[in-house]
C-alpha distance (Angstrom), angle and dihedral (degrees) to the residues before:
residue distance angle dihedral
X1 . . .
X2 3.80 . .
X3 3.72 129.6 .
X4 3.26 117.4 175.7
X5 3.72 95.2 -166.0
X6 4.05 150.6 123.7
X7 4.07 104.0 -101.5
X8 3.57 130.5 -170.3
X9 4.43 108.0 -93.0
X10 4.39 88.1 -105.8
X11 3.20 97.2 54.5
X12 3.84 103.8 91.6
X13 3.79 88.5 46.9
X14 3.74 82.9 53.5
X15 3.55 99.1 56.4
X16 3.91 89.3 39.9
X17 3.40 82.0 57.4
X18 3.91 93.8 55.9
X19 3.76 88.1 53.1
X20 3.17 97.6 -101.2
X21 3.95 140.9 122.0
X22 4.26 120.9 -116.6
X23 3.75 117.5 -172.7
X24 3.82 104.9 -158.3
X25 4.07 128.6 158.1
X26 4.07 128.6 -169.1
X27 3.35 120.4 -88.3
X28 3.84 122.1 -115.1
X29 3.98 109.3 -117.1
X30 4.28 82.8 -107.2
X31 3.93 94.3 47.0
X32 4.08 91.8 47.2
X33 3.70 88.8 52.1
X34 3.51 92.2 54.2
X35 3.92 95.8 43.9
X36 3.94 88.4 50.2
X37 3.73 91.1 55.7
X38 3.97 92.2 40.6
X39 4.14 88.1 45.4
X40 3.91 89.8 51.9
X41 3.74 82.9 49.8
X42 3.66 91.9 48.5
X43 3.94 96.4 42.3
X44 4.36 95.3 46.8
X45 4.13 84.6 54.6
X46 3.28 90.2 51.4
X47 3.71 102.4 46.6
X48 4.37 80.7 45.8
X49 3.35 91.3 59.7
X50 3.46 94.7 38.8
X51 3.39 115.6 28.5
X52 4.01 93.1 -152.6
X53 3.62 126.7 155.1
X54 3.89 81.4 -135.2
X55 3.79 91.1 64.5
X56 3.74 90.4 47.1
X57 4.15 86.3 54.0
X58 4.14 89.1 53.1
X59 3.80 87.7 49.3
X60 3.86 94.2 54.4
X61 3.94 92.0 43.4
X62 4.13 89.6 51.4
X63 3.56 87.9 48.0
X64 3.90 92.5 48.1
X65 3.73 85.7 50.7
X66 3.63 92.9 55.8
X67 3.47 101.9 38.2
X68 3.98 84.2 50.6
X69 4.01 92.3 49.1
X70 4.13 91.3 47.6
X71 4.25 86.8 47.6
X72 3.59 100.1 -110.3
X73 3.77 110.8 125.3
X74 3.64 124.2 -152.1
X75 3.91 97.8 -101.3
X76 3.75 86.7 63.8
X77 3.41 98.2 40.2
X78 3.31 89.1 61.6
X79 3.45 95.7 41.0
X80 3.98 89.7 65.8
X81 3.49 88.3 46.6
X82 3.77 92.0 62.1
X83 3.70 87.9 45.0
X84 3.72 90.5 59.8
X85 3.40 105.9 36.9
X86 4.24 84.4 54.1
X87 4.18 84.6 50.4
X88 3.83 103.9 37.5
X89 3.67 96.6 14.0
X90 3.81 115.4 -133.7
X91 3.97 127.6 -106.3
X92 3.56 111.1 -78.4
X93 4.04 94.7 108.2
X94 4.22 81.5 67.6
X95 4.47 82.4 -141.9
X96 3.79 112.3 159.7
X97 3.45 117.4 -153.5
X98 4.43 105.7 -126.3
X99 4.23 94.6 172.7
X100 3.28 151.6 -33.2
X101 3.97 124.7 -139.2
């Protein structure tokens, strides 16, 4: 069967594992990029349809991995976060915005 697709680094020892046989290569720094953004993709329709905690877990590694591969590590990631939450608040209050006049 062929995949085509950004997996997590245990996999192939995984399927090994399973006795069976992955071919895999390493992704150019243009092809990861794009399998990051397809993977979050991938992982957010998955949680949709799902509505797991596990999906919600692949969504925060993806965005790890492409916070990582743009140079912003996850202290200041979360760091902007904070900063803003504390401007623009976050979503707790559950308001939806109908119109503005």
């Amino acid at each position: 069967m062929k995949y085509n697709k950004l997996i997590r680094d245990k996999i192939p020892e995984i399927i090994l594992k399973a006795g069976k046989t992955s071919i895999t290569h390493i992704a150019s720094k243009q092809e990861y990029q794009d399998k990051l953004k397809q993977k979050l993709q991938e992982e957010v329709d998955e949680f949709f349809e799902s509505e797991s905690k596990e999906e919600l877990v692949d969504i925060l590694e993806v965005i790890y991995a492409l916070a990582n591969f743009n140079k912003i590590n996850r202290k200041s990631l979360e760091s902007l976060r904070l900063k803003t939450a504390k401007s623009r608040g976050g979503y707790k209050k559950k308001t939806i915005l109908d119109e503005v006049e």
